[in-house]
C-alpha positions as CSV (number, residue, x, y, z in Angstrom):
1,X,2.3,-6.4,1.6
2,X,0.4,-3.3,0.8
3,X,3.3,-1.4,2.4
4,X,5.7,-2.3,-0.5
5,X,3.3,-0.9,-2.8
6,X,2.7,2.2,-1.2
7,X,6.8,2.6,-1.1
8,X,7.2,1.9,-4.6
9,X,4.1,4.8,-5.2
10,X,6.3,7.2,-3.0
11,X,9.5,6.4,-5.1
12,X,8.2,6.8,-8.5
13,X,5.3,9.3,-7.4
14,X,8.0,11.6,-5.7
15,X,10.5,11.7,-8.6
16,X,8.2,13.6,-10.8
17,X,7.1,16.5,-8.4
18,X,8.7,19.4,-7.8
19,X,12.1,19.8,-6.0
20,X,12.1,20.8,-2.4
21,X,14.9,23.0,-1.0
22,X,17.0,20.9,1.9
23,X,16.4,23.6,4.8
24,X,12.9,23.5,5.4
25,X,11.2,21.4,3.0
26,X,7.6,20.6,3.4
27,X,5.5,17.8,1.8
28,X,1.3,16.4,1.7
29,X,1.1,13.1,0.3
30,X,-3.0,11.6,0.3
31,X,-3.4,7.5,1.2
32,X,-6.7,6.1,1.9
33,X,-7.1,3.2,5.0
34,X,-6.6,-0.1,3.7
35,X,-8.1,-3.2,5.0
36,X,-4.6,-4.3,6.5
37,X,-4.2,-0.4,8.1
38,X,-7.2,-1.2,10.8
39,X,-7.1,-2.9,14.0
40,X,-9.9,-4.5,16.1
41,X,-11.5,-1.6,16.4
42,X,-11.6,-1.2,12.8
43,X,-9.8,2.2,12.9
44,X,-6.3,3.1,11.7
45,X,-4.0,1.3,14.1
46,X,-1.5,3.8,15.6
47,X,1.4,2.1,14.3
48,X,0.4,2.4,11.0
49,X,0.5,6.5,11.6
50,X,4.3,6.2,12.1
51,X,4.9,4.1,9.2
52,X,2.7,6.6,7.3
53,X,5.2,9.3,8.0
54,X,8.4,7.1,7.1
55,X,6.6,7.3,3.7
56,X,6.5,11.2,4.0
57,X,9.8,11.5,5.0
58,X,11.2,9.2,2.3
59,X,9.2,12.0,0.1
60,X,10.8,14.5,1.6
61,X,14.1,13.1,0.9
62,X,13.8,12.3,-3.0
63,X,12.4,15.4,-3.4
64,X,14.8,17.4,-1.5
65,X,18.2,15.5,-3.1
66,X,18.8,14.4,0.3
67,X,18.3,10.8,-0.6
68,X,20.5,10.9,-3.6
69,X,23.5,12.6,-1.1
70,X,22.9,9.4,1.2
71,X,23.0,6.9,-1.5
72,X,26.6,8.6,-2.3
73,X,28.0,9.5,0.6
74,X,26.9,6.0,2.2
75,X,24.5,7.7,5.0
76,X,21.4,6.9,7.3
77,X,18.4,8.5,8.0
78,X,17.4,7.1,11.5
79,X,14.7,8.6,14.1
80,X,15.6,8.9,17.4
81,X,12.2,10.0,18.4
82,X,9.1,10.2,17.2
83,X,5.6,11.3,19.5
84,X,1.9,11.4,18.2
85,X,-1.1,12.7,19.4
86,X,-4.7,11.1,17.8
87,X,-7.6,13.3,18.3
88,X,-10.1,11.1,15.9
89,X,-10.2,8.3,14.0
90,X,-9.9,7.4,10.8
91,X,-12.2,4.8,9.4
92,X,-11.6,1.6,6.6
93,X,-11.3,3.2,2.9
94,X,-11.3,6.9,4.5
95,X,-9.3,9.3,2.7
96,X,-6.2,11.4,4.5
97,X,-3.5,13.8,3.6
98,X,-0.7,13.2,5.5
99,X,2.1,16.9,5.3
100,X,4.9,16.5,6.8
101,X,7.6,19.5,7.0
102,X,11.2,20.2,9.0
103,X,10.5,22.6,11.2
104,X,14.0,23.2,13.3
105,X,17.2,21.6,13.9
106,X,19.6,21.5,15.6
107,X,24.0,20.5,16.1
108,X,22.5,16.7,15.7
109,X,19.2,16.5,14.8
110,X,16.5,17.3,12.1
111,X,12.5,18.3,13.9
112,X,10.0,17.6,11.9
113,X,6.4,17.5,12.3
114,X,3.7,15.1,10.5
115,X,0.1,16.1,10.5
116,X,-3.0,13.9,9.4
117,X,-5.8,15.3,8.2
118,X,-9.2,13.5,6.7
119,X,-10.2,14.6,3.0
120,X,-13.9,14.2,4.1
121,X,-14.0,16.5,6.6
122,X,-10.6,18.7,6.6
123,X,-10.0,18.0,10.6
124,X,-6.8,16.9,11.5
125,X,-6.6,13.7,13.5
126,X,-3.4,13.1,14.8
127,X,-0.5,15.1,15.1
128,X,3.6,13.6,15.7
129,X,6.6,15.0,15.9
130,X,9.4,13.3,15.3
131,X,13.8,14.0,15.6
132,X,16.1,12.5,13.5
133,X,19.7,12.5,12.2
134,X,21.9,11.4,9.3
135,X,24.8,8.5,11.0
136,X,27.8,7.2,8.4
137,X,29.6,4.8,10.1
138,X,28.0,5.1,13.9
139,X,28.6,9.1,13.2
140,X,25.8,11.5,13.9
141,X,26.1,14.1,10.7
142,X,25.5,17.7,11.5
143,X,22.2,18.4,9.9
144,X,23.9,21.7,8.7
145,X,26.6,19.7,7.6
146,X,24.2,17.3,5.8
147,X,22.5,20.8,4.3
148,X,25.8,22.0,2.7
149,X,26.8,18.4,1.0
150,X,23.3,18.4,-0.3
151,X,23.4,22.2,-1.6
152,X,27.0,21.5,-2.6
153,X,26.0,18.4,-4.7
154,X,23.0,20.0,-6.7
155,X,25.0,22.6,-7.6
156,X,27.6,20.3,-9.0
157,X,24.6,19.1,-10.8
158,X,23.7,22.2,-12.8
């Protein structure tokens, strides 16, 4: 349940930041572990990281105008692969930033890496990369394809 929360934070939180431009955008967004976040071993559970960095992403997208484009053009975000590497742990009620930026792409996919670093002591703890694309109708979307409609559409805007 907590995870609806934290969505609705993202979508109104998001809204009133800064734009970021489609080609390389980069975001930090700060949580804090919540009692449904830890596992048995009363750490962050690893899943938790990846829905952390939907979160980011979805940032990402308001942000950027990307989400607005999808809404219109009827589009999907979907990950087609997502890695991450924990180095520490992060403990109930700790406090984390969690930056997330597009680093490359390429004729069908979007790179972007997610990086989570603890408030309290500045050390990152786990690290993921993750590739994804934008599919209308079973369609993979060039991601400079997707960067022009975006572009294309804010400039409409203006």
């Amino acid at each position: 349940m907590y995870l609806i929360f934290r969505m609705l934070y993202v979508l109104l939180v998001s809204r009133g930041k800064p734009r970021l431009p489609i080609e390389q955008p980069s975001s930090t967004l700060t949580f804090r572990v919540l009692p449904n976040d830890i596992d048995i071993n009363m750490h962050m559970n690893n899943g938790r990281y990846l829905t952390i960095c939907d979160l980011s992403r979805l940032d990402i997208f308001i942000r950027s105008g990307l989400a607005k484009t999808m809404i219109q053009n009827k589009w999907m975000p979907v990950i087609s692969e997502h890695t991450m590497r924990y180095k520490r742990s992060l403990g109930l009620f700790q406090k984390y930033h969690i930056s997330t930026k597009i680093i490359d792409w390429n004729e069908k996919t979007f790179h972007m890496e997610h990086t989570f670093t603890s408030v309290l002591s500045g050390r990152v703890v786990a690290e993921g990369i993750s590739k994804g694309c934008v599919v209308h109708k079973g369609v993979v979307i060039p991601p400079l394809e997707v960067m022009n409609v975006v572009t294309q559409r804010l400039k409409n805007k203006v």
